[in-house]
DRENLOTI-263088 format. One record per residue (C-alpha): residue number from 1; residue in three letters; chain; x, y, z. Coordinates in steps of 0.05 Angstrom, whole numbers. Each point is the difference from the previous one (the first is absolute). Layout:
BEGIN
{num:NUM&residu:ala&chaine:A&X:X&Y:Y&Z:Z}
...
This chain:
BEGIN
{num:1&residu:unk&chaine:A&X:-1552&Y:147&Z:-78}
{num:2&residu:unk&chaine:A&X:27&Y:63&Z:-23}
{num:3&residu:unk&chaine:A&X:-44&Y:65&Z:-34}
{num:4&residu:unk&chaine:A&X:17&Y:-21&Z:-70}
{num:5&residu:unk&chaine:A&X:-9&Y:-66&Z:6}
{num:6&residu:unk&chaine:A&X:-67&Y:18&Z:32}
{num:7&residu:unk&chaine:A&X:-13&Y:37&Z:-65}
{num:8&residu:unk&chaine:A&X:21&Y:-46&Z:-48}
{num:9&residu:unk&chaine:A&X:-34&Y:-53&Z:29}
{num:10&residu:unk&chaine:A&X:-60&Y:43&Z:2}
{num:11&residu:unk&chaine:A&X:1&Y:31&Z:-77}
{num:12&residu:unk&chaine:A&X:10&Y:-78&Z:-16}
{num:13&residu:unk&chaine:A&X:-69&Y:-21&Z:30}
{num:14&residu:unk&chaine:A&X:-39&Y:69&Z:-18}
{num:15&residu:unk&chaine:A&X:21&Y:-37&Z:-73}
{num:16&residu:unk&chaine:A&X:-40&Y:-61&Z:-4}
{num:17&residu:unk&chaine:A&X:-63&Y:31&Z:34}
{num:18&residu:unk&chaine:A&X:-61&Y:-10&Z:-47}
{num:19&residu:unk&chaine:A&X:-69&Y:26&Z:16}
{num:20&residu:unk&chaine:A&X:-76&Y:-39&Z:-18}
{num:21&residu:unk&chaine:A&X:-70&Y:23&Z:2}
{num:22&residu:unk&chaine:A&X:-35&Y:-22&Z:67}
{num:23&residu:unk&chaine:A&X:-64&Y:-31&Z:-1}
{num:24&residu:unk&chaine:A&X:-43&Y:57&Z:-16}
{num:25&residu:unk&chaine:A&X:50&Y:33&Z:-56}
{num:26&residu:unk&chaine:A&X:-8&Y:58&Z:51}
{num:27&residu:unk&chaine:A&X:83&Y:3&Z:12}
{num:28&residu:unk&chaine:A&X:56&Y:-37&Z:-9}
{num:29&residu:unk&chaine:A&X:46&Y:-39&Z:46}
{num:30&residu:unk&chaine:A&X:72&Y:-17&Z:9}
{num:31&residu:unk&chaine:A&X:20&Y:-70&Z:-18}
{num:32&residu:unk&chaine:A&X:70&Y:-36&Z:-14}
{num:33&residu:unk&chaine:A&X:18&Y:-63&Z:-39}
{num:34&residu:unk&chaine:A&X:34&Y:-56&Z:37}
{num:35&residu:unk&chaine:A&X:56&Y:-10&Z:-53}
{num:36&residu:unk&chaine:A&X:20&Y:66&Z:3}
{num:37&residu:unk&chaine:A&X:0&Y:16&Z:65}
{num:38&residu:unk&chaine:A&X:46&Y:-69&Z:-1}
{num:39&residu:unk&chaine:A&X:59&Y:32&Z:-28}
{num:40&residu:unk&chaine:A&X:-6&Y:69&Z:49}
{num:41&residu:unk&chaine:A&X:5&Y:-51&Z:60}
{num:42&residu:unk&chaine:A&X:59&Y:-29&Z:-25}
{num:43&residu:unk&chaine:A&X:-23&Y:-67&Z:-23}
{num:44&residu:unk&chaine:A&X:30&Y:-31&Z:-57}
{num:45&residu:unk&chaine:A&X:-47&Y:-71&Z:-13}
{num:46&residu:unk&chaine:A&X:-74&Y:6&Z:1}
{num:47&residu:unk&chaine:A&X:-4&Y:-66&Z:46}
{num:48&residu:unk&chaine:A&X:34&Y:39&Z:51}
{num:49&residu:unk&chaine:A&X:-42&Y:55&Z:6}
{num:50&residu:unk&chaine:A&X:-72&Y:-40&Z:-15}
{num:51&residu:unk&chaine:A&X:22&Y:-26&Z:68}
{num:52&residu:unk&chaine:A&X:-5&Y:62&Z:34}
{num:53&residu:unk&chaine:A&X:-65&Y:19&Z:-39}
{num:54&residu:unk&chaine:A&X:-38&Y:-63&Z:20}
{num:55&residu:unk&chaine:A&X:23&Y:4&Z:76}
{num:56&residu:unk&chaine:A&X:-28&Y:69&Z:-2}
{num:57&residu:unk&chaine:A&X:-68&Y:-30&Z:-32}
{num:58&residu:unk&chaine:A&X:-3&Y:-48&Z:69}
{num:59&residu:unk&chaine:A&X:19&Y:54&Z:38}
{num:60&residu:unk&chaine:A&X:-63&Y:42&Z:-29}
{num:61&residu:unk&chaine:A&X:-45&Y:-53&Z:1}
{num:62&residu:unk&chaine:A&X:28&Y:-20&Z:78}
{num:63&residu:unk&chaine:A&X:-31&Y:73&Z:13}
{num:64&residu:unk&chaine:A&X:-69&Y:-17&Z:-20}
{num:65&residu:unk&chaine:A&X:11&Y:48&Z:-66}
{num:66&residu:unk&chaine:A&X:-22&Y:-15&Z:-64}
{num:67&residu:unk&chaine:A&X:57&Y:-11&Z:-40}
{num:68&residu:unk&chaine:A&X:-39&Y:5&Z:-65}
{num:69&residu:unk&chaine:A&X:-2&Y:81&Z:25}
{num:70&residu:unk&chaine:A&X:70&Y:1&Z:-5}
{num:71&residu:unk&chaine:A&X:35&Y:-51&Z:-45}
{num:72&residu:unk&chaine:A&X:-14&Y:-18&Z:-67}
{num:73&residu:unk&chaine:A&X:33&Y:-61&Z:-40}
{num:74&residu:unk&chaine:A&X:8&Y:37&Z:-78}
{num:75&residu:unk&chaine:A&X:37&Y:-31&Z:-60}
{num:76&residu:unk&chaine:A&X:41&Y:53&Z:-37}
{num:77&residu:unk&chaine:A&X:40&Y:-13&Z:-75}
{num:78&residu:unk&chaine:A&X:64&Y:8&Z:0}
{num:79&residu:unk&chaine:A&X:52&Y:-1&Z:-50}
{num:80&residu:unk&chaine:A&X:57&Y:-60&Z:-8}
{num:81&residu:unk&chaine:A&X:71&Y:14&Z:-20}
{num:82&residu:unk&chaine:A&X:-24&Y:-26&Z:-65}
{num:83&residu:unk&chaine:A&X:-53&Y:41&Z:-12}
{num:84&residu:unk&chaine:A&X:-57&Y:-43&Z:12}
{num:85&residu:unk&chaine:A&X:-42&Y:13&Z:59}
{num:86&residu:unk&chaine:A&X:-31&Y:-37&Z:47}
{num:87&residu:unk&chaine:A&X:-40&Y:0&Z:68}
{num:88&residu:unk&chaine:A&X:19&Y:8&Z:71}
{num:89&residu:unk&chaine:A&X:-30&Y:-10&Z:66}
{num:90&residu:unk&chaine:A&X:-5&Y:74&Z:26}
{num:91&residu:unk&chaine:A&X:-40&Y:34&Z:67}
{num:92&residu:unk&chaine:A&X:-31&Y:66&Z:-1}
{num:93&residu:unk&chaine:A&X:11&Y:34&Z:73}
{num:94&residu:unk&chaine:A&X:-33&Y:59&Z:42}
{num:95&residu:unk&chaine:A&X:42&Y:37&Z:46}
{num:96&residu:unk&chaine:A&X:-18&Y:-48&Z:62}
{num:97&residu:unk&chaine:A&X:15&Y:-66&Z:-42}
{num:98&residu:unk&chaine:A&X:83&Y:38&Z:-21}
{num:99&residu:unk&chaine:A&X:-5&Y:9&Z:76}
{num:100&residu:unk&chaine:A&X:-20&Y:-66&Z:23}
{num:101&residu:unk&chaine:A&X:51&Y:-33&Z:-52}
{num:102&residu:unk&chaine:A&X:55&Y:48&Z:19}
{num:103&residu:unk&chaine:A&X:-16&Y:-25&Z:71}
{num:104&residu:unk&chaine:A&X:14&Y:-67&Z:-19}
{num:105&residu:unk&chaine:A&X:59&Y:17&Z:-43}
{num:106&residu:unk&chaine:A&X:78&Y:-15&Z:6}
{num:107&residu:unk&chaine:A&X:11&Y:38&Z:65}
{num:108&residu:unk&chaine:A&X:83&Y:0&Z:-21}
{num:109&residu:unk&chaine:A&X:-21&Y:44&Z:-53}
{num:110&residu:unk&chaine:A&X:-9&Y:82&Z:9}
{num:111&residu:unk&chaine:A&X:-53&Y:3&Z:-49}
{num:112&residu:unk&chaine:A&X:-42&Y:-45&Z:29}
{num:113&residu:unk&chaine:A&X:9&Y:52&Z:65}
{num:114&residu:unk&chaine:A&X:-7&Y:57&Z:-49}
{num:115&residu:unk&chaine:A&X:-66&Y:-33&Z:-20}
{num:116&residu:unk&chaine:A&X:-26&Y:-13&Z:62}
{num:117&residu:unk&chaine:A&X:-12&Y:84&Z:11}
{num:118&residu:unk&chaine:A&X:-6&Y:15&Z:-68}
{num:119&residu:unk&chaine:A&X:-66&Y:-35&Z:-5}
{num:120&residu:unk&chaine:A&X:-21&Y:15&Z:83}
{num:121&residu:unk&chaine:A&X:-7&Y:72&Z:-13}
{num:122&residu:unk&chaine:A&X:-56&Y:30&Z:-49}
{num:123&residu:unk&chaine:A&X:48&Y:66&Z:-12}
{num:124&residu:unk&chaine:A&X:68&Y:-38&Z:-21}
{num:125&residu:unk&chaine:A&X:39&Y:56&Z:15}
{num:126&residu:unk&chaine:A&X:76&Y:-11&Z:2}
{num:127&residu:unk&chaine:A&X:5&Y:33&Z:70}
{num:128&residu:unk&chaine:A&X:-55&Y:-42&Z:32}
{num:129&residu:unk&chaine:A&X:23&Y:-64&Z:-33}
{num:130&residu:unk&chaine:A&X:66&Y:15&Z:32}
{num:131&residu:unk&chaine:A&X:-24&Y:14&Z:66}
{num:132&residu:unk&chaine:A&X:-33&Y:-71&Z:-2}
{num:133&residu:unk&chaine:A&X:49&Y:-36&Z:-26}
{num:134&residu:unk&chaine:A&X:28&Y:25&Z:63}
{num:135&residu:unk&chaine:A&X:-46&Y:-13&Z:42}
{num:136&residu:unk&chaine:A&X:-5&Y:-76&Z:-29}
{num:137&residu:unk&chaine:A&X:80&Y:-2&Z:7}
{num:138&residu:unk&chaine:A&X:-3&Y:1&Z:76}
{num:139&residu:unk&chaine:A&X:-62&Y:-43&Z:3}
{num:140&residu:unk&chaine:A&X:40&Y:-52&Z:-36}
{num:141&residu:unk&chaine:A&X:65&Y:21&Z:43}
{num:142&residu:unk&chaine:A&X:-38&Y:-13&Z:63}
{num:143&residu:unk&chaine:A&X:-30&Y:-72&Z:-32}
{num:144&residu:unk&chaine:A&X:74&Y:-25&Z:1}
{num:145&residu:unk&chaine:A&X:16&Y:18&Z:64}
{num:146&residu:unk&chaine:A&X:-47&Y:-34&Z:30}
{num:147&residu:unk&chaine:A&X:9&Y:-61&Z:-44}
{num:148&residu:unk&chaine:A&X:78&Y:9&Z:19}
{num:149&residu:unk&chaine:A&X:-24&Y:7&Z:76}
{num:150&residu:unk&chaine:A&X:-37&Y:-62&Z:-1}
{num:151&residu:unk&chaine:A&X:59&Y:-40&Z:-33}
{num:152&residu:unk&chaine:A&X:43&Y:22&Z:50}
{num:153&residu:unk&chaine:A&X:-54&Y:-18&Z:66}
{num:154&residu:unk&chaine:A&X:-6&Y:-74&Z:-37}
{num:155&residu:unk&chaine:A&X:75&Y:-9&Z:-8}
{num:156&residu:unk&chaine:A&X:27&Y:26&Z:62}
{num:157&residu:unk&chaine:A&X:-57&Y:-42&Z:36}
{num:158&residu:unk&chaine:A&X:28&Y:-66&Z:-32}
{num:159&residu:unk&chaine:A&X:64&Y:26&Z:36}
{num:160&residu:unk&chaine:A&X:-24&Y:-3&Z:69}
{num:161&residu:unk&chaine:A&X:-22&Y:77&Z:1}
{num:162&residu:unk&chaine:A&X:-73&Y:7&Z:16}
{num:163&residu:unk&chaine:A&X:-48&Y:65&Z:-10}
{num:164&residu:unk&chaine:A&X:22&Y:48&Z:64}
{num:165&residu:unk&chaine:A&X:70&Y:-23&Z:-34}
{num:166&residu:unk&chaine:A&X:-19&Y:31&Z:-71}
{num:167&residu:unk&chaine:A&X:-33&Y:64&Z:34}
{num:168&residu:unk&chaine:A&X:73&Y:10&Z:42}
{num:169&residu:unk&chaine:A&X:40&Y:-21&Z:-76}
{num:170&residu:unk&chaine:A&X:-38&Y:45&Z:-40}
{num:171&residu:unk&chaine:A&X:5&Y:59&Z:55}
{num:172&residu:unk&chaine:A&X:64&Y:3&Z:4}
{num:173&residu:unk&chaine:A&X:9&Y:1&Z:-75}
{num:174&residu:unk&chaine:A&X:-36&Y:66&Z:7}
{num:175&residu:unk&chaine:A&X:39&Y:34&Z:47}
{num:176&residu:unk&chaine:A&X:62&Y:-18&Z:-47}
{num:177&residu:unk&chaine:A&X:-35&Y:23&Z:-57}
{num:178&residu:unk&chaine:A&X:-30&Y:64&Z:39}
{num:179&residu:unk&chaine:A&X:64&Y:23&Z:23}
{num:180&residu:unk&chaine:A&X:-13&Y:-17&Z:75}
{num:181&residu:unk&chaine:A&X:-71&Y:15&Z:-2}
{num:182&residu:unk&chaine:A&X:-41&Y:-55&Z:16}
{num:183&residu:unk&chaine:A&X:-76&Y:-25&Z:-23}
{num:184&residu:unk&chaine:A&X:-27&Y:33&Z:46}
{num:185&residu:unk&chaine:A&X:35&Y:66&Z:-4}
{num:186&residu:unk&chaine:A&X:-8&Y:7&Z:-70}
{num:187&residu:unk&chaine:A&X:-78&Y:-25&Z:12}
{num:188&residu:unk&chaine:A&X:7&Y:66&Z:47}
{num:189&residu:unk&chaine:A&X:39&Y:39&Z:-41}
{num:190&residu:unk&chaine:A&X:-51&Y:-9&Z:-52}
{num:191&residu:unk&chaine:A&X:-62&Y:-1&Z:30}
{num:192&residu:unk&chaine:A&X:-23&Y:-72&Z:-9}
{num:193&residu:unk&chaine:A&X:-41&Y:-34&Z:46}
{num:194&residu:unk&chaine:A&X:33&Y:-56&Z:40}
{num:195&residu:unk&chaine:A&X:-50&Y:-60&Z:-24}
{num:196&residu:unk&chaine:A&X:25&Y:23&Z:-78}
{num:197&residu:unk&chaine:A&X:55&Y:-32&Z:-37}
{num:198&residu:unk&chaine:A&X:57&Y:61&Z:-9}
{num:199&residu:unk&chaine:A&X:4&Y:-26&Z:-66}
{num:200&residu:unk&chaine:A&X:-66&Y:24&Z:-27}
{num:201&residu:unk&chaine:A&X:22&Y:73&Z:8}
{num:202&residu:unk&chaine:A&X:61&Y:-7&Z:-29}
{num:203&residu:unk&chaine:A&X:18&Y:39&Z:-71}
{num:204&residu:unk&chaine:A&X:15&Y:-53&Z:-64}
{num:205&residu:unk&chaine:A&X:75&Y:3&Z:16}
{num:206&residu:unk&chaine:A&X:5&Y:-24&Z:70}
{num:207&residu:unk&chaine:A&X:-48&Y:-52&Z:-6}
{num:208&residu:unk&chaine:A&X:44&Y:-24&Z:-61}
{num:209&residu:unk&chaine:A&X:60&Y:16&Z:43}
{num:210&residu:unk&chaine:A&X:-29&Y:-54&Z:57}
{num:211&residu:unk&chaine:A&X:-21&Y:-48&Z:-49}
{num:212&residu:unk&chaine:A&X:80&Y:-3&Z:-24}
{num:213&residu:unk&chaine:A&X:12&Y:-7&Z:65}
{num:214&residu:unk&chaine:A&X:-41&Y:-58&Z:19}
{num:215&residu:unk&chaine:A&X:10&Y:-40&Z:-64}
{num:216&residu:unk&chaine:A&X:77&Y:10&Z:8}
{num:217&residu:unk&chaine:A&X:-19&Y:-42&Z:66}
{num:218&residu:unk&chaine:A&X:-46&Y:-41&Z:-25}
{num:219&residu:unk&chaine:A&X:59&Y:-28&Z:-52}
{num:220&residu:unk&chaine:A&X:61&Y:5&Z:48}
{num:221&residu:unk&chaine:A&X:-49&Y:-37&Z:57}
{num:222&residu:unk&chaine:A&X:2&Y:-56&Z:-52}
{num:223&residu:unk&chaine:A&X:66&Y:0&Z:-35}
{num:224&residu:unk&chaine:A&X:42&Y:8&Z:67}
{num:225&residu:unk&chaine:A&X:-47&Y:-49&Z:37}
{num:226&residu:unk&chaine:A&X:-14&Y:44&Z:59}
{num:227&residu:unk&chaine:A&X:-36&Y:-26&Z:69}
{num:228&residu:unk&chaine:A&X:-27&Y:29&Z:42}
{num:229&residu:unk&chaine:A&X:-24&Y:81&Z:25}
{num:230&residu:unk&chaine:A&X:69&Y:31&Z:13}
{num:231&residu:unk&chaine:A&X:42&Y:-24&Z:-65}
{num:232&residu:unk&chaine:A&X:-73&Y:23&Z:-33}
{num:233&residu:unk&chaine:A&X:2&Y:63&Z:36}
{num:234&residu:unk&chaine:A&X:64&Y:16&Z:-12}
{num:235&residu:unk&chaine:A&X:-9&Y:-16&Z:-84}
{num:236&residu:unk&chaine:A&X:-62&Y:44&Z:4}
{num:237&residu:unk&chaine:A&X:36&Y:61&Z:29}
{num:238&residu:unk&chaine:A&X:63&Y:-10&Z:-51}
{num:239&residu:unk&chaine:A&X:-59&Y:-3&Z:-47}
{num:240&residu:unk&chaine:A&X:-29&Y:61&Z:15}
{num:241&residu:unk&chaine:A&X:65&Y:44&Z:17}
{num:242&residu:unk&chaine:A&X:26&Y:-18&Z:-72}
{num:243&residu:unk&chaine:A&X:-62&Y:26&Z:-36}
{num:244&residu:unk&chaine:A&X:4&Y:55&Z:44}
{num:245&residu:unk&chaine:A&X:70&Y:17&Z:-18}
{num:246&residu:unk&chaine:A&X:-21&Y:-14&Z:-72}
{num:247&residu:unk&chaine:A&X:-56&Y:65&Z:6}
{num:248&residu:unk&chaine:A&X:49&Y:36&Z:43}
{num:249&residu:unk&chaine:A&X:46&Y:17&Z:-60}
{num:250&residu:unk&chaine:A&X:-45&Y:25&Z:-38}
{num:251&residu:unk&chaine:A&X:-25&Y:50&Z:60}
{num:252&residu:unk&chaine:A&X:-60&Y:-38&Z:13}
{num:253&residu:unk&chaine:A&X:-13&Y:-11&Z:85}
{num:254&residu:unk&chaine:A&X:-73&Y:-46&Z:-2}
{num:255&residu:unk&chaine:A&X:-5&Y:32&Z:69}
{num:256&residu:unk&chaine:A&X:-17&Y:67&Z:-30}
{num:257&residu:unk&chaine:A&X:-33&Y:-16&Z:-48}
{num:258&residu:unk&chaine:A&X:-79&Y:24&Z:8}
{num:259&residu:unk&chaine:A&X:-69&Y:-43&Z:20}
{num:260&residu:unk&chaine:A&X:-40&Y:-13&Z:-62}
{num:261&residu:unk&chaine:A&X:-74&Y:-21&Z:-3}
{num:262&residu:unk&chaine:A&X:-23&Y:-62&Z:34}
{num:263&residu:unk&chaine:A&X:6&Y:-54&Z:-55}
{num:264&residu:unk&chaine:A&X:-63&Y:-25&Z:18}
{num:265&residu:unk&chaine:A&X:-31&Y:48&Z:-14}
{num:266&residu:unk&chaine:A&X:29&Y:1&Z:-78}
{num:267&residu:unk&chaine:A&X:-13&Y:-74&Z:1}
{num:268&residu:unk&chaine:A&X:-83&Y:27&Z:16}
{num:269&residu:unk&chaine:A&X:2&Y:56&Z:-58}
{num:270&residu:unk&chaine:A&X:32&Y:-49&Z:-48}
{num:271&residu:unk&chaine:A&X:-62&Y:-52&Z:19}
{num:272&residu:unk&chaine:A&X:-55&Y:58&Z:1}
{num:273&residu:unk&chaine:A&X:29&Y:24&Z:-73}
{num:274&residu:unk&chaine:A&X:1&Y:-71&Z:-29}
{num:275&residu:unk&chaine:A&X:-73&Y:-9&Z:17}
{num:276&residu:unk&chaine:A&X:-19&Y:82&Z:-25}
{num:277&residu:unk&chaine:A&X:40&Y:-24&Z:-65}
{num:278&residu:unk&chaine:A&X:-48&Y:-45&Z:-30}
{num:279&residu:unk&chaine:A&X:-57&Y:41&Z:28}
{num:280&residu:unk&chaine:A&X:27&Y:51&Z:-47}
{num:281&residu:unk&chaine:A&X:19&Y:-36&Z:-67}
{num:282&residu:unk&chaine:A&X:-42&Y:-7&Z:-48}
{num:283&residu:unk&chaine:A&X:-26&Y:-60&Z:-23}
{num:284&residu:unk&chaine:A&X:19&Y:-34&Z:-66}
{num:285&residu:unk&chaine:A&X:-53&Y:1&Z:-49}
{num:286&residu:unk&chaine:A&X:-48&Y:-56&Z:-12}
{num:287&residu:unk&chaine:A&X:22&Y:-36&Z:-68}
């Protein structure tokens, strides 16, 4: 997502923030109304996006929170084509309940992503949202790899290919990809440890680069009914050489490309900051 979008996305939600008493009338908090937060997040029916809203009330509740704290069922008046007005079903939000219903959003959609850091992070400033919208890219990146892995291990073994077969597939797919370099010289090159999987120091782009990579085998392994580790092998490399080629033109060598943190470690922050988040909103008021 690029700067501007980043801002418009961002002016867009700094619009339909609202602010209550708290309990004691000492302050006032931050709140947001369901239906229209619905149109930011690119919904267009109601039904659609009350899904997401009461998946996020389990999801609160499967935490041992009170979801009272957080979501509140209102009935607003709105006016009809014709004039007339009548009532809707409507949800007043805190900053943790946008977050929890962003999390169980339309992934497919960017503002749901947008969301996602928007509401994590008390500041909202366009330069932190972008760095974790980043951040959350190459978590995501690295979820479909594996997924893509995984597929690949369960098709190949229906094809007479067994695990020390996958290991010896997928290797070799990274010395294509790597320029020559194999796992373990890039686990070298980069520092890793030799128990870690290469791929969880890898930036955003080669991850995505390997995931191409794999799912082009993972559909040619099927369409061109392959058996077997060396036809396998040999898809896998083609695989990998053409998505290198592919980065090649535009100057990119994944070789050279530098170590970035240990995704689990991200994956930690990202738990620790969920849990620190609802620590730190405040409370809906009691009606």
């Amino acid at each position: 997502m690029d700067k501007v979008r980043i801002q418009q996305l961002l002016t867009s939600f700094k619009g339909i923030t609202h602010s209550v008493n708290n309990e004691d009338n000492s302050e006032q908090i931050e709140i947001w109304f369901a239906r229209e937060l619905q149109s930011i997040l690119g919904y267009a029916r109601w039904e659609n996006f009350e899904v997401a809203i009461l998946r996020a009330v389990d999801s609160c509740k499967a935490q041992d929170i009170n979801a009272d704290d957080h979501f509140r069922e209102v009935t607003k008046m709105v006016r009809l084509g014709s004039g007339a007005k009548r009532e809707v079903q409507d949800f007043m939000l805190t900053r943790y309940a946008c977050y929890l219903v962003a999390q169980n959003g339309d992934p497919k959609k960017e503002e749901i992503a947008f969301a996602q850091s928007y509401f994590a992070i008390q500041t909202r400033k366009a330069e932190l949202i972008e760095e974790r919208l980043n951040l959350l890219s190459r978590l995501e990146t690295r979820d479909k790899l594996r997924a893509a892995e995984k597929q690949l291990s369960q098709n190949i073994y229906e094809r007479g290919v067994d695990d020390k077969g996958f290991a010896r597939i997928r290797s070799k797919g990274d010395t294509a990809l790597f320029g020559g370099f194999t796992t373990e010289d890039m686990k070298l090159k980069l520092g890793v440890k030799a128990s870690r999987p290469l791929a969880d120091f890898l930036p955003t782009l080669t991850i995505a680069a390997k995931n191409l990579a794999t799912e082009m085998t993972n559909y040619n392994v099927a369409s061109k009914d392959l058996y077997g580790e060396p036809p396998i092998t040999k898809e896998h490399v083609q695989n990998n050489l053409s998505v290198r080629e592919m980065l090649g033109a535009r100057g990119i060598k994944p070789e050279e490309l530098p170590v970035v943190e240990d995704i689990k470690k991200l994956e930690r922050k990202v738990a620790k900051d969920e849990k620190l988040m609802e620590k730190n909103t405040p409370k809906l008021p009691k009606v």
